[in-house]
C-alpha positions in Angstrom: 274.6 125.7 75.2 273.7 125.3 78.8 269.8 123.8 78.9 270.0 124.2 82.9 268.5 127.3 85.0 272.1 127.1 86.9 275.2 125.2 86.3 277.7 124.9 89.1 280.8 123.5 89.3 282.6 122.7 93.2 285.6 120.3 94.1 285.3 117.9 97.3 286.3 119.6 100.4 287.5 122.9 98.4 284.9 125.7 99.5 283.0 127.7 97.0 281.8 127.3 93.0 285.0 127.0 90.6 284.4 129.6 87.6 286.6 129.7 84.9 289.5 132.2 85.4 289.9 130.9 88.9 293.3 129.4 89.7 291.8 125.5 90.3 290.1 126.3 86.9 293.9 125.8 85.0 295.5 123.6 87.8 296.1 119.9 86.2 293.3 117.3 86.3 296.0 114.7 86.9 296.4 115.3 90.5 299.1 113.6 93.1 296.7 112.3 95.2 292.7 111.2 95.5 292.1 114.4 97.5 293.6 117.2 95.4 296.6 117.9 97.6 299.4 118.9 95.7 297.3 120.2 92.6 299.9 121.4 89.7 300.1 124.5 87.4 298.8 122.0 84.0 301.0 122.0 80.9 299.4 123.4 77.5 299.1 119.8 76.5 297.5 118.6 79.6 294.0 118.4 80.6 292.9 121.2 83.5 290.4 120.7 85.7 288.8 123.6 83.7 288.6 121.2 80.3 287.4 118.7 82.2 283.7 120.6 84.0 283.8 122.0 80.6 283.5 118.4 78.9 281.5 117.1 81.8 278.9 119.9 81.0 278.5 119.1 77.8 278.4 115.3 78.3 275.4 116.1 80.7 274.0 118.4 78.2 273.5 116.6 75.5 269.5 115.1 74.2 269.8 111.5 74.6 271.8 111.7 78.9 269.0 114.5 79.5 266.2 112.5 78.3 268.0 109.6 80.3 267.9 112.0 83.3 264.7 113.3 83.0 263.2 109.8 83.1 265.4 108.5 86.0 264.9 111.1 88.4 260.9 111.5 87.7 261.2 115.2 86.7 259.1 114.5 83.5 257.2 117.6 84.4 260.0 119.8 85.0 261.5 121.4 81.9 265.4 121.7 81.9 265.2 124.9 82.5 264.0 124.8 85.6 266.9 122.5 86.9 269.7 124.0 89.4 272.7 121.9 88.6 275.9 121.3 90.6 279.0 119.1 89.4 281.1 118.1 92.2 284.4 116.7 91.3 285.0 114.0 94.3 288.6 112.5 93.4 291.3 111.8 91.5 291.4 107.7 90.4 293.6 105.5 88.1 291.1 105.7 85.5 288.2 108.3 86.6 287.4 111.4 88.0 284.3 111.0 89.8 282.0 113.7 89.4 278.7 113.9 92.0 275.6 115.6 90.0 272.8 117.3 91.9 269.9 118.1 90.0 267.8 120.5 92.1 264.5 122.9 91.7 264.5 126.6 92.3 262.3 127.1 95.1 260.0 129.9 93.6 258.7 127.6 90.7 255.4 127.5 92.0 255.4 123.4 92.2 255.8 120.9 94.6 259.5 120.6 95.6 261.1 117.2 94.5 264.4 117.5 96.5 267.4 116.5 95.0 268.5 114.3 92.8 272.1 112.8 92.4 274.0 110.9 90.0 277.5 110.1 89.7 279.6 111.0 86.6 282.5 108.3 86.2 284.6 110.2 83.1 287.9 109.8 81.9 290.3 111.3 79.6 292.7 109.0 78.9 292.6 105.9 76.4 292.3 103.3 78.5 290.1 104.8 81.0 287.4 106.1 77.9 287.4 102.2 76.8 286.8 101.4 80.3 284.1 103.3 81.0 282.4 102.0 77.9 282.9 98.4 78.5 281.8 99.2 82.0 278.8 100.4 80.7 278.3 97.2 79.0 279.0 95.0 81.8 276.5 96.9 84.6 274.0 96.8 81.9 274.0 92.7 81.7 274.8 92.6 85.5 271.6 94.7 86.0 269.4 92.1 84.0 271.2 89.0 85.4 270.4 89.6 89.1 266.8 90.0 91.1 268.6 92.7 93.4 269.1 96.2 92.4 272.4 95.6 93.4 274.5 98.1 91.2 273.8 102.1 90.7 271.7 101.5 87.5 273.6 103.1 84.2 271.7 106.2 82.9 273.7 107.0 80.4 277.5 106.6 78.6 279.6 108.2 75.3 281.9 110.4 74.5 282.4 114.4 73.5 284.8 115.6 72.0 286.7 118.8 73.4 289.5 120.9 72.5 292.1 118.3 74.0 290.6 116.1 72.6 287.7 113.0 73.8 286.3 112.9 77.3 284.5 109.8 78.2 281.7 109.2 80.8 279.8 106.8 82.4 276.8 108.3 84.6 274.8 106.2 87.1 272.7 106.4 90.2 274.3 108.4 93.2 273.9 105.9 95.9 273.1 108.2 98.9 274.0 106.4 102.4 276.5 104.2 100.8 280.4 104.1 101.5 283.5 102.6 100.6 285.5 100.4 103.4 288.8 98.9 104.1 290.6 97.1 106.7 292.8 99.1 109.2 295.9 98.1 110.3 296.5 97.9 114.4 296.5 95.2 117.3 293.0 94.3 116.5 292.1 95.2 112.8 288.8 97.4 112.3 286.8 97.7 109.0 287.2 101.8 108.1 283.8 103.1 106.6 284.7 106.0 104.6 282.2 108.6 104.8 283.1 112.0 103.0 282.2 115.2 104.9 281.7 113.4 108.3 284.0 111.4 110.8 285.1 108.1 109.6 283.0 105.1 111.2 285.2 102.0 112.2 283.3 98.0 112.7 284.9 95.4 114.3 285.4 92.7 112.0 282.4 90.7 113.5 280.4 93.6 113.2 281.6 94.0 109.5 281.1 90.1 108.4 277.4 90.6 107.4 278.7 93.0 104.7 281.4 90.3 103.6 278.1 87.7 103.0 276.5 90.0 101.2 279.8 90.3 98.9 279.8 87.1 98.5 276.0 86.5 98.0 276.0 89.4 95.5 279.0 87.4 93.4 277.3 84.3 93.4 274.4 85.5 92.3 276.6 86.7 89.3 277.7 83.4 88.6 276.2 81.9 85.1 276.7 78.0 85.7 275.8 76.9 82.1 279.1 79.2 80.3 281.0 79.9 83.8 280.6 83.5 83.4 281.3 85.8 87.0 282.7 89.1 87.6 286.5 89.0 87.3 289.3 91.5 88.4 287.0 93.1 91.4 289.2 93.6 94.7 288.1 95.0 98.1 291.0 97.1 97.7 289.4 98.8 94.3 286.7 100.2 96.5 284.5 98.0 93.6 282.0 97.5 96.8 280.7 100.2 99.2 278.2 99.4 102.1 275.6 101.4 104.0 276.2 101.1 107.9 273.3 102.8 108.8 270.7 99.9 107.4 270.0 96.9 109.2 272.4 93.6 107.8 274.9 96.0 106.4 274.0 95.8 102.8 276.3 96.5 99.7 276.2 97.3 96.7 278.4 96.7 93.4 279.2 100.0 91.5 282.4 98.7 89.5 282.7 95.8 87.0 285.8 95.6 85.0 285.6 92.3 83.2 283.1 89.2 83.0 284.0 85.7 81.8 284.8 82.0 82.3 287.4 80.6 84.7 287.6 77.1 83.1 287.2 75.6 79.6 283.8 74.5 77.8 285.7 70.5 78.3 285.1 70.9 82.2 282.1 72.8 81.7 280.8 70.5 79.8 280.9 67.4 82.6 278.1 69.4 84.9 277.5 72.2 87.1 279.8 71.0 89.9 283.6 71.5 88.9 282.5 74.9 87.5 281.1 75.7 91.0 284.0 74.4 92.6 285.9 76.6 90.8 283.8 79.4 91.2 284.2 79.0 94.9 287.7 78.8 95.8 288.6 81.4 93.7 285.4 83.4 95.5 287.5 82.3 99.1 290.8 83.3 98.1 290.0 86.8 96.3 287.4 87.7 99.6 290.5 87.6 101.8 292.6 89.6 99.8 292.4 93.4 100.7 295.1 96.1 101.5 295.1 98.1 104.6 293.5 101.5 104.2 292.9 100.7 100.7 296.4 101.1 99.5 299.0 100.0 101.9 300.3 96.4 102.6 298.1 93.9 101.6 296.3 91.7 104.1 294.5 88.5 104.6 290.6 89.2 106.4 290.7 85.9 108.5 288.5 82.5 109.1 285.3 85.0 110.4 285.2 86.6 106.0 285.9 82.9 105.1 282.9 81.6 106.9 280.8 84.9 106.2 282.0 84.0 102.2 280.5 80.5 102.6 276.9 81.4 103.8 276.8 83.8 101.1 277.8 81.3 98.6 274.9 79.6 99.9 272.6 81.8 100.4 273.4 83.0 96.5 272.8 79.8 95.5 269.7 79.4 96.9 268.6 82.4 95.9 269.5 81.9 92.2 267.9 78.6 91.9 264.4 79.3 93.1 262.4 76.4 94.2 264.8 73.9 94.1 267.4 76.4 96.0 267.7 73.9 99.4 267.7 70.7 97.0 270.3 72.1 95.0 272.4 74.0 97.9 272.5 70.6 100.0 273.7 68.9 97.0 276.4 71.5 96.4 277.2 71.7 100.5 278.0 67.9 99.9 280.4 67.5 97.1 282.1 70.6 98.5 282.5 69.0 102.0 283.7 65.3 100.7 286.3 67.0 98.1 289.3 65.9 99.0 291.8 67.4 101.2 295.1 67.2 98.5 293.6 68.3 95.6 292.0 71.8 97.4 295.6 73.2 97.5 295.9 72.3 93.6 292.5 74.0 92.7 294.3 77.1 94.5 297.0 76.8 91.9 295.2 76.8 89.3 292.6 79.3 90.1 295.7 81.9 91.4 297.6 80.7 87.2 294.1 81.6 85.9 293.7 85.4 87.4 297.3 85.8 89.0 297.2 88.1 91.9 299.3 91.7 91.9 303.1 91.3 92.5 302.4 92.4 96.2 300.0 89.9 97.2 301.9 87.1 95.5 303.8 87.0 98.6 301.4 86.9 100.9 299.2 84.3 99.2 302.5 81.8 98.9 302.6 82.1 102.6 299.0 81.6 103.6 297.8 79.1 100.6 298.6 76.0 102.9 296.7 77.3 105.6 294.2 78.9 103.8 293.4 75.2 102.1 293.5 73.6 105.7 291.2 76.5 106.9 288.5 75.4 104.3 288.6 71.8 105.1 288.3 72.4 108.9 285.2 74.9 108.4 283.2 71.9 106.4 284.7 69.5 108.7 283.7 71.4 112.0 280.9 73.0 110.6 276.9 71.7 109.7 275.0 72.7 107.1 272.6 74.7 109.7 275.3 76.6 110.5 275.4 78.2 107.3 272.8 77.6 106.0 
């Protein structure tokens, strides 16, 4: 049953409400592209886009994501019913199809307009993409009470229902308003694309873009559990697992997909202190920062020696952050061992960070061809470099 005064249901960039009956109603929900070109007649089997609002609604509808909702938003004095209710469906993805939530007020309820509320619904229908969005649930949930930013949407709520074709999956959190996803673009001189749905694309120069790299990088680090190795694992630029806001001073970021969490080395070598764990922890952080593709899905790309030094300063700035008073201490100390580690054995660390979480069959090629380099370009940066450059 529908607890809202409205419920709406719209797809990105397709004008007007989708109502069941409609042709987009029975089309597939497994489209042939992010942006609902090419959208199918469905099988009887298959999921419609129809099944999926349908499941969606009733996710939203249910006691324990209302409460959730009520609470987040601050509309404790506004009874359901008084909620207008739009779900947007935004793309197609591997895994998810992203629904947008606005919660809004009718305007003749006699109180004080709130404005508008939005959440995004991350649902799935498929196996893998229900366990997924459960286990990313999970993983936001400790990333939340690991780090002193509010650096991730903040989960409201996640489960399953259980529909005529069988269980939907969902995973709502935080709409984070002002906030976009970026890649690199391919040309003479490579720009960072800011994607920002319903207006023109914004394009940075890569100088322009690098504070957002540090703040990647900070964000990570501050992830980082030195005592069992633990950091966020499997994230790629390409994902879209980051999205920044251009319009706010230093280009801040935030993190809004975590796919797995866990050590890089064994307990042995954790076991002999804080520093090969870091070490660790680092060039991996250098090598996977570089990687992205152009546009988000073509070639991939290396980002250059401006991300490589914008990945350092966040490392250190992380660092700093995450150890509190003894941040300087401690980030000096770490500056030190990383600048006198020796030039032969950087190239091996690569190896055995790339064995450890091997890169996708594309990049392979391109990270054969740049690790010499790549090593020598993190040895010149702490040889050229001071500390008060970075830090």
């Amino acid at each position: 049953m529908n607890p809202f005064h409205s419920l709406s249901f719209n797809i990105e960039g397709v004008p007007g409400q989708i109502v069941p009956g409609a042709p987009l109603w029975g089309y597939s929900l497994a489209g042939r592209s992010g942006e609902f070109s090419g959208m199918t007649d469905a099988r009887e089997e298959d999921w419609t886009i129809g099944d999926y609002f349908q499941a969606a609604a009733a996710f939203v509808s249910m006691p324990d994501v209302l409460t959730g909702l009520k609470k987040t938003a601050g509309l404790e004095d506004f009874s359901f019913d008084m909620w207008n209710v739009t779900l947007k469906l935004q793309k197609h993805g591997a895994f998810y199809h992203p629904i947008k939530m606005v919660i809004s007020l009718p305007g003749n309820t006699g109180e004080e307009m709130t404005g508008e509320e939005s959440f995004v619904l991350n649902g799935a229908v498929s196996h893998h993409g229900r366990e997924l969005a459960q286990k990313e649930g999970t993983l936001l949930a400790w990333l939340e009470n690991r780090l002193p930013d509010p650096v991730t949407p903040g989960v409201v709520a996640s489960g399953e229902v259980i529909e005529q074709k069988g269980p939907a999956g969902f995973l709502m959190a935080r709409w984070l308003e002002g906030y976009y996803e970026f890649h690199i673009t391919p040309g003479e001189n490579p720009q960072v694309a800011v994607w920002r749905p319903g207006d023109d694309t914004l394009y940075l120069s890569m100088t322009d873009a690098l504070p957002a790299y540090e703040n990647i990088a900070r964000i990570l680090t501050l992830a980082y559990e030195w005592r069992s190795g633990a950091q966020v694992l499997l994230w790629h630029h390409a994902a879209g697992d980051f999205i920044l806001a251009p319009d706010l001073p230093g280009l801040p970021v935030k993190l809004i997909t975590v796919r797995a969490c866990g050590a890089m080395i064994d307990e042995d070598l954790l076991a002999k202190g804080p520093m090969p764990g870091l070490l660790f922890f680092f060039v991996n952080l250098c090598l996977r920062m570089q990687l992205d593709r152009f546009d988000g899905v073509g070639d991939p790309v290396f980002l250059g020696s401006g991300v490589l030094y914008a990945t350092l300063r966040g490392f250190l700035k992380g660092l700093a952050q995450r150890t509190g008073e003894k941040g300087e201490q401690i980030v000096r100390e770490v500056w030190e061992f990383l600048r006198n580690f020796p030039a032969k054995d950087l190239e091996l660390i690569l190896d055995q960070v790339i064995d450890v979480w091997p890169p996708g069959p594309s990049e392979q090629d391109l990270i054969a061809s740049k690790k010499s380099f790549f090593a020598r370009q993190m040895r010149e940066m702490f040889k050229s470099g001071r500390f008060s450059d970075f830090y």
